[in-house]
mmCIF file of the N, C-alpha and C atoms, coordinates in Angstrom:
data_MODEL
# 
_entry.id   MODEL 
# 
loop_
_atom_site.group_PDB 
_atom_site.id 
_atom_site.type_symbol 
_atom_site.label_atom_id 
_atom_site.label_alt_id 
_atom_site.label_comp_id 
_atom_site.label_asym_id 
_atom_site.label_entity_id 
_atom_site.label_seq_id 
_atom_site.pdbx_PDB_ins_code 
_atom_site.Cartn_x 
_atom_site.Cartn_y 
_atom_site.Cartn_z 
_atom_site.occupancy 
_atom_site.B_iso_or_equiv 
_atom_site.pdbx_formal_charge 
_atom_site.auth_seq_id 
_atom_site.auth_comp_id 
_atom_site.auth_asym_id 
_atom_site.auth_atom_id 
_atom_site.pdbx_PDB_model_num 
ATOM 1   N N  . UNK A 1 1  ? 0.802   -1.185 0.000   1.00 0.00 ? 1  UNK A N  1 
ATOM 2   C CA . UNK A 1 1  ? 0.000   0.000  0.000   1.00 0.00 ? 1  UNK A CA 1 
ATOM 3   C C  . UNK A 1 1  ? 0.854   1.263  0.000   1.00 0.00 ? 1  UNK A C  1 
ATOM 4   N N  . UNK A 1 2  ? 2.020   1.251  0.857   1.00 0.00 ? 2  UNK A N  1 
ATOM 5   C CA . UNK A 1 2  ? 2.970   2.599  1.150   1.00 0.00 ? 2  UNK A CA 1 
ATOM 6   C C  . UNK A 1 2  ? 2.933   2.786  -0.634  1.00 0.00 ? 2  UNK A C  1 
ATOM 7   N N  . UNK A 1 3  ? 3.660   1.430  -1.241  1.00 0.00 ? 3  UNK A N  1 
ATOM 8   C CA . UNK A 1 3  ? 4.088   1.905  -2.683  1.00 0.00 ? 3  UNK A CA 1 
ATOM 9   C C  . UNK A 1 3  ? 3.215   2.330  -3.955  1.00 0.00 ? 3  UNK A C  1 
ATOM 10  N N  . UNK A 1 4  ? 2.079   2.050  -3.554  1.00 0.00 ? 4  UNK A N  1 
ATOM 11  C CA . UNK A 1 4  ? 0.946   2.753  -4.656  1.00 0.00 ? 4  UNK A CA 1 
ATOM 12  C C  . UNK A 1 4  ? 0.371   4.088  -4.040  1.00 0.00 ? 4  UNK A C  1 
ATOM 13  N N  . UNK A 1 5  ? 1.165   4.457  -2.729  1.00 0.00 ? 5  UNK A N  1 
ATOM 14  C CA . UNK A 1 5  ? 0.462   5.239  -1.940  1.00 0.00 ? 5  UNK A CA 1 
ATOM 15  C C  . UNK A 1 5  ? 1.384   6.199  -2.421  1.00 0.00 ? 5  UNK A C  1 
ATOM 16  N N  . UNK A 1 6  ? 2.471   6.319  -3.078  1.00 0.00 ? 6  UNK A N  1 
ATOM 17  C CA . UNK A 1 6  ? 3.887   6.878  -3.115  1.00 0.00 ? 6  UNK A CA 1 
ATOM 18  C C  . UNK A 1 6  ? 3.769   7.552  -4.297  1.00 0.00 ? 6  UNK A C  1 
ATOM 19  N N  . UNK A 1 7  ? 3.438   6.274  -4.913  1.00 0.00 ? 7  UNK A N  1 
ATOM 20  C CA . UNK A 1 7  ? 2.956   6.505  -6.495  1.00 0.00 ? 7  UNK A CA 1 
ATOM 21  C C  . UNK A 1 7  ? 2.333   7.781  -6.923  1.00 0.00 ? 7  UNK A C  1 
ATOM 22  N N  . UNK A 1 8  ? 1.096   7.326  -6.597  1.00 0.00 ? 8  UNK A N  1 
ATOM 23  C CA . UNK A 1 8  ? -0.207  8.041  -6.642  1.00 0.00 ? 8  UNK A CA 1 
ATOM 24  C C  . UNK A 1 8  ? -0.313  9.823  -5.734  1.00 0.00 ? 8  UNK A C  1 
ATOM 25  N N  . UNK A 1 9  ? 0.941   9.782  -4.917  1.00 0.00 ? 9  UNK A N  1 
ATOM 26  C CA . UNK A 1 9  ? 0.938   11.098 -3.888  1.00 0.00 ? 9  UNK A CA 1 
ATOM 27  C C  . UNK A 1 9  ? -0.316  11.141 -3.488  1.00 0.00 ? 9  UNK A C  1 
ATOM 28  N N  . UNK A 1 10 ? -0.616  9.847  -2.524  1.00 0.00 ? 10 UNK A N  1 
ATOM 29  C CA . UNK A 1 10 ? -1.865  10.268 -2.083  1.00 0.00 ? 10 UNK A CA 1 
ATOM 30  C C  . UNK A 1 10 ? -1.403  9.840  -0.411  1.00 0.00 ? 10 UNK A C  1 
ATOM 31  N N  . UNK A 1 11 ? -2.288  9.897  0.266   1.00 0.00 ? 11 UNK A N  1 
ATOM 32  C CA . UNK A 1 11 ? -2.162  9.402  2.096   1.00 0.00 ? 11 UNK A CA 1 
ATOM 33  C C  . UNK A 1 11 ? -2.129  7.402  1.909   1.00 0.00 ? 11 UNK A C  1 
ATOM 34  N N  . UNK A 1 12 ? -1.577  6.966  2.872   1.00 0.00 ? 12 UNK A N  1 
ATOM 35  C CA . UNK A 1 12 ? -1.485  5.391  2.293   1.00 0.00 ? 12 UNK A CA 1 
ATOM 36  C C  . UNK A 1 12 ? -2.779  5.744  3.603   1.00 0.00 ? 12 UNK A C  1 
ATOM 37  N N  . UNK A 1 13 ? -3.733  6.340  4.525   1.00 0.00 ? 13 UNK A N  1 
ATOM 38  C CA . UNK A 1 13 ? -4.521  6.138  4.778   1.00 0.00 ? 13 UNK A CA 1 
ATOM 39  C C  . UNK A 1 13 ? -5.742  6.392  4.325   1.00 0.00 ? 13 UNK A C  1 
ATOM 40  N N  . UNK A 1 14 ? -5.914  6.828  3.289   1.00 0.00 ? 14 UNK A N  1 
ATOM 41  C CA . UNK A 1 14 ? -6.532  7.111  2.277   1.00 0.00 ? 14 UNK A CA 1 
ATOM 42  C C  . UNK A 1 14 ? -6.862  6.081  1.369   1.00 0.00 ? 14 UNK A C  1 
ATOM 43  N N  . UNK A 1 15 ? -5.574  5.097  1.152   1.00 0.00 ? 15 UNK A N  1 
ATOM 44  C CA . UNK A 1 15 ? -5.658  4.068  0.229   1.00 0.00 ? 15 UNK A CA 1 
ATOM 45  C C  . UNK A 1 15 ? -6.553  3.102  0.590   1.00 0.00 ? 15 UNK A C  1 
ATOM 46  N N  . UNK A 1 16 ? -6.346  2.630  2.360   1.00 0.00 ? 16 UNK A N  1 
ATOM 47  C CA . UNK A 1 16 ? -6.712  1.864  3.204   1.00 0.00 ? 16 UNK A CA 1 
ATOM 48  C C  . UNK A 1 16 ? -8.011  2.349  3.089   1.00 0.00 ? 16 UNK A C  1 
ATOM 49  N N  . UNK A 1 17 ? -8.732  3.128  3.144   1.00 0.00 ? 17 UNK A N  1 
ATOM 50  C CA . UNK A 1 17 ? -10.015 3.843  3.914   1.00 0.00 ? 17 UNK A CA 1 
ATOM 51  C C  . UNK A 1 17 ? -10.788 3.462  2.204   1.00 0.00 ? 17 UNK A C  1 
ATOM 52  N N  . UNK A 1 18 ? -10.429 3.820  1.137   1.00 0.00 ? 18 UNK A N  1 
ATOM 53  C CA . UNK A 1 18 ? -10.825 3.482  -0.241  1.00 0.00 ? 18 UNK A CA 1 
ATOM 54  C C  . UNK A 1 18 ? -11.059 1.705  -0.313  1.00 0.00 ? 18 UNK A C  1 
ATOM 55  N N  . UNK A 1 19 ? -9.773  1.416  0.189   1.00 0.00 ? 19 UNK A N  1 
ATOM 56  C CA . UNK A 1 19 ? -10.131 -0.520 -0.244  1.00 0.00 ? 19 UNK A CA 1 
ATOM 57  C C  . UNK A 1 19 ? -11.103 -0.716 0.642   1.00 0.00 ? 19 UNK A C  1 
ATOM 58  N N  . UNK A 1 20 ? -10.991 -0.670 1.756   1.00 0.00 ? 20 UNK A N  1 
ATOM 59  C CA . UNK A 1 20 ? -11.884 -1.251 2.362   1.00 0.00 ? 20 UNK A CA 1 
ATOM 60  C C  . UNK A 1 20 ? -12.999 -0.637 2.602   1.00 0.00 ? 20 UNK A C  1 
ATOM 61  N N  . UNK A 1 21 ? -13.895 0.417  1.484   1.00 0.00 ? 21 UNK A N  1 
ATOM 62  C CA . UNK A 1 21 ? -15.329 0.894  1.420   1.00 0.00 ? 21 UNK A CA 1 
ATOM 63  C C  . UNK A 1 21 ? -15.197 1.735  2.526   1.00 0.00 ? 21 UNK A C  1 
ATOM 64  N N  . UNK A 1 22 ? -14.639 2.305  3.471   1.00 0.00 ? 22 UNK A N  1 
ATOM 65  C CA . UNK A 1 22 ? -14.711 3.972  4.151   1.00 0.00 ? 22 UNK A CA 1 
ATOM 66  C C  . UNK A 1 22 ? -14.995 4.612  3.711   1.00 0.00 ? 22 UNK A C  1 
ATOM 67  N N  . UNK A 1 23 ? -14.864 5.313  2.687   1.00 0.00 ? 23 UNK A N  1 
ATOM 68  C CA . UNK A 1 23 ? -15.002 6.169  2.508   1.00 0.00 ? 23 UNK A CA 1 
ATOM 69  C C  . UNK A 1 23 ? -15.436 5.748  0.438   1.00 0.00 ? 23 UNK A C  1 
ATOM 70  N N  . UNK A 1 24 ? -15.630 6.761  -0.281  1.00 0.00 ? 24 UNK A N  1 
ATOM 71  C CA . UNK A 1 24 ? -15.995 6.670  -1.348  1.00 0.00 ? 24 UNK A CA 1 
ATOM 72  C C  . UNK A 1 24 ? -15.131 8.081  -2.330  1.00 0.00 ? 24 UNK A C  1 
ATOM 73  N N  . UNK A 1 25 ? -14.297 7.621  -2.887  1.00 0.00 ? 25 UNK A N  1 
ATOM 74  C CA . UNK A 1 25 ? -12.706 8.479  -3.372  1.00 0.00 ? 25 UNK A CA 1 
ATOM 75  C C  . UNK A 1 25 ? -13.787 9.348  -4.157  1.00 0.00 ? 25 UNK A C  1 
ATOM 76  N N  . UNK A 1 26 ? -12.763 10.419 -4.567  1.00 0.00 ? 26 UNK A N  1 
ATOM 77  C CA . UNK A 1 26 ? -13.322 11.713 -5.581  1.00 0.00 ? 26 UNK A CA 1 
ATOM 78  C C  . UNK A 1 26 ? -13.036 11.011 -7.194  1.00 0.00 ? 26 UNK A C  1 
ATOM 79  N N  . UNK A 1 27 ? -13.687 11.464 -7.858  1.00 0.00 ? 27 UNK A N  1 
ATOM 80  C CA . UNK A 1 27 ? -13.250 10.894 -9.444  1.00 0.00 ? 27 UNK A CA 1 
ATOM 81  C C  . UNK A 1 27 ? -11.753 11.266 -9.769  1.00 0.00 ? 27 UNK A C  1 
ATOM 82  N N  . UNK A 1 28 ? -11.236 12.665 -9.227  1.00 0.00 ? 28 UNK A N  1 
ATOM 83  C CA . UNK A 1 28 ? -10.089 13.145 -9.564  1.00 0.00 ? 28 UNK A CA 1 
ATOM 84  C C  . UNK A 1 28 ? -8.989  11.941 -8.964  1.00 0.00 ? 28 UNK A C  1 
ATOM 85  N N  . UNK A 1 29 ? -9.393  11.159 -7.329  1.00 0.00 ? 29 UNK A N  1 
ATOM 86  C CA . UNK A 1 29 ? -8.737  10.620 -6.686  1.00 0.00 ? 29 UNK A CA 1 
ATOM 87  C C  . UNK A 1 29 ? -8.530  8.896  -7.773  1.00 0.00 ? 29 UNK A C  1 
ATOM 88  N N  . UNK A 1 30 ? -9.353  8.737  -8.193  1.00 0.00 ? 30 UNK A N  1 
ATOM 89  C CA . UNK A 1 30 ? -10.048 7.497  -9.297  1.00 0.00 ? 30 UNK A CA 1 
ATOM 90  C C  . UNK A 1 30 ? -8.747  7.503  -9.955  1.00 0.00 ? 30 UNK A C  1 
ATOM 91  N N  . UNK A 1 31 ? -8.701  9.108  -10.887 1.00 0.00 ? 31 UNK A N  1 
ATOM 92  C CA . UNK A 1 31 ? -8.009  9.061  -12.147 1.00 0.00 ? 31 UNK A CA 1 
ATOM 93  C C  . UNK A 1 31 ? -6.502  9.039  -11.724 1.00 0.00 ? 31 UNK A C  1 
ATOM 94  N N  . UNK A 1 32 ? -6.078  9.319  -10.741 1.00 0.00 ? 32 UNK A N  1 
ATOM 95  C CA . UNK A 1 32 ? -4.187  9.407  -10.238 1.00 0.00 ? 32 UNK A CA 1 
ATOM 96  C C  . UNK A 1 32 ? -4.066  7.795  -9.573  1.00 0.00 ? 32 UNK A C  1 
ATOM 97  N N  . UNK A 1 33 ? -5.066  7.077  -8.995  1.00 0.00 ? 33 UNK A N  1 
ATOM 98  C CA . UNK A 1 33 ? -4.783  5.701  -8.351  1.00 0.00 ? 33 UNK A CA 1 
ATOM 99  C C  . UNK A 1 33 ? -4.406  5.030  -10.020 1.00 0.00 ? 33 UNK A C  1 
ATOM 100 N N  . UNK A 1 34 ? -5.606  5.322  -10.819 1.00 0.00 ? 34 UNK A N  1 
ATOM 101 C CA . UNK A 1 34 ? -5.682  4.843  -11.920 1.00 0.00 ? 34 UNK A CA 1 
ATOM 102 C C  . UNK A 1 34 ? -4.414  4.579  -13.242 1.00 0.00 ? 34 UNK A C  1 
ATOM 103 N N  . UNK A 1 35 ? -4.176  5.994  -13.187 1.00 0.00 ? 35 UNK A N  1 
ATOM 104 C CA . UNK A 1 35 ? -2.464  6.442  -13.672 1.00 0.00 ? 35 UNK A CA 1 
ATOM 105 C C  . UNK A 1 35 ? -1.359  6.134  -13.024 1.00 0.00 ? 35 UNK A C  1 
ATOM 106 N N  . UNK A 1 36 ? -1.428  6.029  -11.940 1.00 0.00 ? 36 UNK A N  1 
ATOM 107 C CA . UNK A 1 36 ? -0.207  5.684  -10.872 1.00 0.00 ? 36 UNK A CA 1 
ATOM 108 C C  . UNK A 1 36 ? -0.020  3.986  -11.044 1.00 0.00 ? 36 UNK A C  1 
ATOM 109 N N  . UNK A 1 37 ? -1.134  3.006  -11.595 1.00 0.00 ? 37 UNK A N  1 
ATOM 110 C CA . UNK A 1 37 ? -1.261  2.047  -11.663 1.00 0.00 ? 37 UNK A CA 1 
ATOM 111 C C  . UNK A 1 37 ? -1.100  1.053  -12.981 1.00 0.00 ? 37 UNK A C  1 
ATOM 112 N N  . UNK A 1 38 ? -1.483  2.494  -13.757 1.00 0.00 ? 38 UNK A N  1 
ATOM 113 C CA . UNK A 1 38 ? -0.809  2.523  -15.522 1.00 0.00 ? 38 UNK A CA 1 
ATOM 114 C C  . UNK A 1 38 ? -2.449  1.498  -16.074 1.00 0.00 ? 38 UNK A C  1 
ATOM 115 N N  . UNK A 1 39 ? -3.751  1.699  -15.616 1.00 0.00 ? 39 UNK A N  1 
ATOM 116 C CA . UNK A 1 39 ? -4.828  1.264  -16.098 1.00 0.00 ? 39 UNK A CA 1 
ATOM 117 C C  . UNK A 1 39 ? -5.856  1.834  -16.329 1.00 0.00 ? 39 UNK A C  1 
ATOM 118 N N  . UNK A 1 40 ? -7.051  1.313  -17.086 1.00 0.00 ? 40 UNK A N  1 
ATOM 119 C CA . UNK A 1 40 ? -7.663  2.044  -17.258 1.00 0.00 ? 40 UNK A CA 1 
ATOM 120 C C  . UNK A 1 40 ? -8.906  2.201  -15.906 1.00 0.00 ? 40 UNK A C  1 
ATOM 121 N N  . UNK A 1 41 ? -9.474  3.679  -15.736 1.00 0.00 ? 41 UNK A N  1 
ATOM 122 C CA . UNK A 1 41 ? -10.045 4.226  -14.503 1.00 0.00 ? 41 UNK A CA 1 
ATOM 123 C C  . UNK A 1 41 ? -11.484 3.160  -14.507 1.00 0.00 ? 41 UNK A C  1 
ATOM 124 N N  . UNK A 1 42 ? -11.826 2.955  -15.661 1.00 0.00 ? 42 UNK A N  1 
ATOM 125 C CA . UNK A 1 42 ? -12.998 1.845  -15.766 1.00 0.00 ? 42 UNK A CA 1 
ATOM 126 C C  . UNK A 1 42 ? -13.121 0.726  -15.568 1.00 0.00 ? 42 UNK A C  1 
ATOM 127 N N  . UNK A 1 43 ? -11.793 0.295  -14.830 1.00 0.00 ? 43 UNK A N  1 
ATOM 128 C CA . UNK A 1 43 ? -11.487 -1.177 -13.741 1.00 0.00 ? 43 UNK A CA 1 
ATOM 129 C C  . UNK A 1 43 ? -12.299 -1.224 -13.178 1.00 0.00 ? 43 UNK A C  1 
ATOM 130 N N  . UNK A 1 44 ? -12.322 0.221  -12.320 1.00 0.00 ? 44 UNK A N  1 
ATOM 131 C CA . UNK A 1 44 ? -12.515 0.146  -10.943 1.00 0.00 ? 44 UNK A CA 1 
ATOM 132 C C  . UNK A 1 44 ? -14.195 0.146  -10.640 1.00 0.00 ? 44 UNK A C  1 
ATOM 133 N N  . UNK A 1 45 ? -14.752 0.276  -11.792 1.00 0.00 ? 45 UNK A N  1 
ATOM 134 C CA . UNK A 1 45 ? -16.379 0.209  -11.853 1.00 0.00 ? 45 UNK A CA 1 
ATOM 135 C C  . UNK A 1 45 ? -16.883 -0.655 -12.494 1.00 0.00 ? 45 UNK A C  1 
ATOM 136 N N  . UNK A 1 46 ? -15.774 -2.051 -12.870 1.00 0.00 ? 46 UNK A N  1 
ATOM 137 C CA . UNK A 1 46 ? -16.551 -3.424 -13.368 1.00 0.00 ? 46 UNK A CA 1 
ATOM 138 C C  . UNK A 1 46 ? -17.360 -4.029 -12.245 1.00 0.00 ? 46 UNK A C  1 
# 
């Protein structure tokens, strides 16, 4: 998590709080996990 957390310049508690349904990310937050991950953002809504 630190390393996609690194990636992405986001909080790795943030990452945590996203996987496990806490919270519900911003689209902007979608598109940098998404890029940081090198996929497309429409994974994440199959």
């Amino acid at each position: 998590m630190q390393y996609l957390a690194n990636l992405a310049e986001v909080e790795v508690s943030q990452i945590y709080r996203i996987e496990n349904g806490k919270i519900n990310p911003k689209l902007s937050t979608i598109l940098i996990i998404a890029k940081a991950l090198e996929i497309n953002p429409s994974v994440f809504f199959l």
